[in-house]
Backbone as JSON Lines, residues from 0, in Angstrom:
{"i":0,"aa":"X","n":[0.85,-1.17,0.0],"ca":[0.0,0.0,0.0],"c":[0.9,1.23,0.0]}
{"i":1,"aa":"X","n":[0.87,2.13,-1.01],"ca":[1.88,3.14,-0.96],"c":[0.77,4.14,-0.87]}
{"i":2,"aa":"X","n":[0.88,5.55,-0.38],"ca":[0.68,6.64,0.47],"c":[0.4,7.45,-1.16]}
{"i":3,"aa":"X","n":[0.4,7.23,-2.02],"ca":[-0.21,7.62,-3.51],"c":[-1.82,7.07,-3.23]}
{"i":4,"aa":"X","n":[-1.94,5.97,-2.83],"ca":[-3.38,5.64,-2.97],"c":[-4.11,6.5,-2.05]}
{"i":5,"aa":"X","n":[-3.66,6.61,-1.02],"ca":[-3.98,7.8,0.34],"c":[-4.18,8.95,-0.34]}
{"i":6,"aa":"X","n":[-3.84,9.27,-0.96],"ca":[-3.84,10.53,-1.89],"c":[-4.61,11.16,-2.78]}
{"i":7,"aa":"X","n":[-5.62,9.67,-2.97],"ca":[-6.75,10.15,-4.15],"c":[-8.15,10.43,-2.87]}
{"i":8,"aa":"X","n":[-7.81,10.51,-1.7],"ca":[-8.65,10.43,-0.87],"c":[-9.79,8.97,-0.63]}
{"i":9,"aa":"X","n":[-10.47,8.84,0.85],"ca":[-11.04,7.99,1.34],"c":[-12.5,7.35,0.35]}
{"i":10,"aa":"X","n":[-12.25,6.38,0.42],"ca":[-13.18,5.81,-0.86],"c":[-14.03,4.72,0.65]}
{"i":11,"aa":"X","n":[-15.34,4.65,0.08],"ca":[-15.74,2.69,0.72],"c":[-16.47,3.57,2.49]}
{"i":12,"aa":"X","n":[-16.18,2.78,3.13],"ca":[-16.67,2.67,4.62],"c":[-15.99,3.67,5.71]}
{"i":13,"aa":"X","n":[-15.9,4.92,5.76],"ca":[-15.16,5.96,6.01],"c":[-15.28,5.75,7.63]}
{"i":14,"aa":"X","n":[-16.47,5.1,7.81],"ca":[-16.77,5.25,9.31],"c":[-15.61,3.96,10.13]}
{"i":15,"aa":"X","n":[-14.78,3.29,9.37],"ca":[-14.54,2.02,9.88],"c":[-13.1,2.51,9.95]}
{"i":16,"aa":"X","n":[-12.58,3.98,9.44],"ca":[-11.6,4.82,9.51],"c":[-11.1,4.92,11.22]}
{"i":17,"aa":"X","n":[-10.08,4.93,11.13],"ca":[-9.78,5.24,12.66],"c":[-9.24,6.94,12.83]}
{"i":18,"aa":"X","n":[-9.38,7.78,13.96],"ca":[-9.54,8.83,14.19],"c":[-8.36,9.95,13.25]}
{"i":19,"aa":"X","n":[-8.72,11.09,12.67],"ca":[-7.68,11.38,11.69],"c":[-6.4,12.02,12.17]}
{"i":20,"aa":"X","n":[-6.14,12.18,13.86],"ca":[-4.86,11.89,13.91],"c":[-3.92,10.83,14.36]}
{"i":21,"aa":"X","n":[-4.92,9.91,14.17],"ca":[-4.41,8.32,13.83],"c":[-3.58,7.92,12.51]}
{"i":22,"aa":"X","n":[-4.67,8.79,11.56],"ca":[-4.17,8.55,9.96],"c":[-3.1,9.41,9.89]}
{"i":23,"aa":"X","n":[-2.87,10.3,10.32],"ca":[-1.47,11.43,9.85],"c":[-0.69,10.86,10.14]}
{"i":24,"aa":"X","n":[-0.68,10.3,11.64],"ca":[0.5,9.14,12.0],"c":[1.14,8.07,11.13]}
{"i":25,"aa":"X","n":[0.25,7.24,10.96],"ca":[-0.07,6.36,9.97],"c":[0.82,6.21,8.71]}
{"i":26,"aa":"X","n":[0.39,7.06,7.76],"ca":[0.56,8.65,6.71],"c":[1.91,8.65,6.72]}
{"i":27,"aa":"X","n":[2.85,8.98,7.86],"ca":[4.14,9.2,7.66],"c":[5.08,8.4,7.36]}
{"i":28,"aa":"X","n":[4.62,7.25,7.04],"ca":[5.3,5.6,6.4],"c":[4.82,5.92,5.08]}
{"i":29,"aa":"X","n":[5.77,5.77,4.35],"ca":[5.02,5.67,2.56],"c":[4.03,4.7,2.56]}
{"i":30,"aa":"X","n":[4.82,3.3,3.5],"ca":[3.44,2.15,2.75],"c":[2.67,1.69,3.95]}
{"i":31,"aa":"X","n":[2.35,2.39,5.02],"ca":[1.73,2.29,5.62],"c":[2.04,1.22,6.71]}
{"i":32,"aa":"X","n":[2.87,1.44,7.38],"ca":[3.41,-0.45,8.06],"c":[3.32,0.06,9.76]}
{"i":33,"aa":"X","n":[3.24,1.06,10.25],"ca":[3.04,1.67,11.03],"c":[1.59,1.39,12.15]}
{"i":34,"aa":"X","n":[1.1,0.2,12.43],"ca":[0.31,-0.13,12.68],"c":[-0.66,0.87,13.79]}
{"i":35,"aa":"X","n":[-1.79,0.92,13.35],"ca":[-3.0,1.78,14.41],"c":[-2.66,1.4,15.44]}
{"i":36,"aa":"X","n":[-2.95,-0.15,15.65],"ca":[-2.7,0.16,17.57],"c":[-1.46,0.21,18.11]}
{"i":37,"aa":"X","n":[-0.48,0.41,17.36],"ca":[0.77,0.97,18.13],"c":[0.77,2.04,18.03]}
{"i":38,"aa":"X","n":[-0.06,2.93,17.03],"ca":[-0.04,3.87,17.43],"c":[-1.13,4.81,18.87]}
{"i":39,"aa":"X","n":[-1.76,4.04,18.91],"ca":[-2.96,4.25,20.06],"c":[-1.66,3.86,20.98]}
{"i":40,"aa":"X","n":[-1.09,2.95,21.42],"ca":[-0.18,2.52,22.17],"c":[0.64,3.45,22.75]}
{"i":41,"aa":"X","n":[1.5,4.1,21.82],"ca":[2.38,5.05,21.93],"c":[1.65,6.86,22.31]}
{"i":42,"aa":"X","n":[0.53,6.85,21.79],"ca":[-0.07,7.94,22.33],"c":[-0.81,7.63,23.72]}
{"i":43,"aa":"X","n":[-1.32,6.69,24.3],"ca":[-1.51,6.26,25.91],"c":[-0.35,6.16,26.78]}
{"i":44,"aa":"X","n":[1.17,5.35,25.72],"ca":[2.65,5.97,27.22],"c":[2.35,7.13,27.44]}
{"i":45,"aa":"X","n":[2.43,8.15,26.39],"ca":[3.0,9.21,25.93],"c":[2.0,10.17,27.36]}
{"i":46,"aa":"X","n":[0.69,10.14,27.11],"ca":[0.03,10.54,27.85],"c":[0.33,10.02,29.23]}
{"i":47,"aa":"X","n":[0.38,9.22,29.39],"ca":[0.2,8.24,30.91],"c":[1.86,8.7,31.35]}
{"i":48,"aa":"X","n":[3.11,9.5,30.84],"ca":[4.5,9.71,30.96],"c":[5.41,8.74,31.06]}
{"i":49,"aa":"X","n":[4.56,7.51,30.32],"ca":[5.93,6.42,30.35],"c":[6.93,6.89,28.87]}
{"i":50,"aa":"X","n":[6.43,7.42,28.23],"ca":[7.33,7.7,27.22],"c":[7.24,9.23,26.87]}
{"i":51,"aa":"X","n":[8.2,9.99,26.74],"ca":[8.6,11.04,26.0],"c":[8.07,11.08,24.38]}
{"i":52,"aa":"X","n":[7.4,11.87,24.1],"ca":[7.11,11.97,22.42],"c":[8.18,11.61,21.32]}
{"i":53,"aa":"X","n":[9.5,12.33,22.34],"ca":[10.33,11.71,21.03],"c":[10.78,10.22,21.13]}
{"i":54,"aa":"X","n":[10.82,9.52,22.34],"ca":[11.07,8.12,22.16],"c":[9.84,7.6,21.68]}
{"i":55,"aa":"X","n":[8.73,7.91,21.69],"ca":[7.65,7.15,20.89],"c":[7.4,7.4,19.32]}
{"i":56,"aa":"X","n":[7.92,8.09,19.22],"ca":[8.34,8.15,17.61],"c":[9.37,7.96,17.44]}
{"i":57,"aa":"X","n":[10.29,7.27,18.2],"ca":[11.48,6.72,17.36],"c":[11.1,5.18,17.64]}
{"i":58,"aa":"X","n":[10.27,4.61,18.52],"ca":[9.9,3.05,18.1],"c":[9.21,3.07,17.12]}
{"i":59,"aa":"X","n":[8.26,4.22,16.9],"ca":[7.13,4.16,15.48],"c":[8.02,3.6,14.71]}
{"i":60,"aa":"X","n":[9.21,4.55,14.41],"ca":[9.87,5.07,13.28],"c":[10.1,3.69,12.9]}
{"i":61,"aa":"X","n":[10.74,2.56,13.72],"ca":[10.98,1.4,13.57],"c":[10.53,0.57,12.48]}
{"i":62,"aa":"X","n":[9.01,0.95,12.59],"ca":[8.33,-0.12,11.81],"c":[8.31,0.33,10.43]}
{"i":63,"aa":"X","n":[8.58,1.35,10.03],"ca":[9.01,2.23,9.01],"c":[10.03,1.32,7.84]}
{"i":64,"aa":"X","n":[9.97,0.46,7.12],"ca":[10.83,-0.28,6.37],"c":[11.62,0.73,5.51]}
{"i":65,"aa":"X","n":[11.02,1.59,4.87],"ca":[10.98,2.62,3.76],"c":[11.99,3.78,4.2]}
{"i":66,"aa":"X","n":[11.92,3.67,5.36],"ca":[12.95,4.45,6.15],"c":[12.22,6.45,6.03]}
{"i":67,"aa":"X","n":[11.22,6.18,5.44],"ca":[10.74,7.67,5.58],"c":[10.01,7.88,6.66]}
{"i":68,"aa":"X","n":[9.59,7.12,7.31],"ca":[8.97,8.01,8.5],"c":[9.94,9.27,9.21]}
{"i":69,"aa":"X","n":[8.75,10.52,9.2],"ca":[9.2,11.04,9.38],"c":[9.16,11.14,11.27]}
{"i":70,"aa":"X","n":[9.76,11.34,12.05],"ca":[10.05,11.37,13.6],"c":[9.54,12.4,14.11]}
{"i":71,"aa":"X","n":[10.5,13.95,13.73],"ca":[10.24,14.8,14.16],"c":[9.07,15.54,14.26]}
{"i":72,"aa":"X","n":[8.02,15.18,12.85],"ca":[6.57,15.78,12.38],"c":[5.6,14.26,13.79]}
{"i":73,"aa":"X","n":[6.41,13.42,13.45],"ca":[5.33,12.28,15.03],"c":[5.55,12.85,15.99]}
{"i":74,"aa":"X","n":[6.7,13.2,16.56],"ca":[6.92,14.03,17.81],"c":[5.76,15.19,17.89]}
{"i":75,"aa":"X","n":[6.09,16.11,17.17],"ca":[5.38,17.3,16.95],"c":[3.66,17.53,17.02]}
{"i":76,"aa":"X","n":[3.12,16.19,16.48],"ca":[2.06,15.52,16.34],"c":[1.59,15.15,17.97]}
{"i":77,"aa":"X","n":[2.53,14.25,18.18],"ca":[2.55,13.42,20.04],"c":[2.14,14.81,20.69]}
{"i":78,"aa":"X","n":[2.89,15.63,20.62],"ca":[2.78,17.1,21.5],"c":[1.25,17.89,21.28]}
{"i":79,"aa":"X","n":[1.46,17.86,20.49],"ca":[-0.31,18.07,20.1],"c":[-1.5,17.65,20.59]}
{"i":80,"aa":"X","n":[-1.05,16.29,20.77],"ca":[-2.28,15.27,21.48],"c":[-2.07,15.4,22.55]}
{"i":81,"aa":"X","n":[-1.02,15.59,23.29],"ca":[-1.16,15.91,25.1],"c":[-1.67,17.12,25.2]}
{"i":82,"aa":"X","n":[-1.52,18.43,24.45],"ca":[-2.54,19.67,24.74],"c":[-4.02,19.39,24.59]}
{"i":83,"aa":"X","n":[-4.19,18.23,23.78],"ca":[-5.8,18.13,24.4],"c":[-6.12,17.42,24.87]}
């Protein structure tokens, strides 16, 4: 699944979508390998202070084969979600 198909926008069952700053997360892997519930995962340390934003985007980054995830825009993102 490459991040081109993401691109023509959400087609099919939109509701079965998980929350859209789930997908930005997501999003930052070209092919998508970045799994939802690690990312729910990493935003509950993050909140709960077992993890720092930037160490939870550098395990994201992990799953990242493509090597583009980007870190610093997940960090930036992570920070976001603790202000609300």
């Amino acid at each position: 699944r490459h991040s081109v198909e993401q691109s023509l926008g959400f087609w099919g069952a939109n509701d079965r979508l998980p929350e859209r700053d789930i997908l930005a997360m997501n999003t930052l892997c070209g092919h998508g390998l970045v799994s939802f519930n690690l990312i729910h995962k990493m935003i509950d340390y993050v909140k709960m202070r077992r993890l720092t934003p930037a160490e939870a985007a550098k395990i994201m980054g992990k799953c990242c084969e493509c090597a583009v995830f980007n870190t610093v825009r997940a960090e930036h993102l992570l920070e976001k979600m603790l202000e609300t």
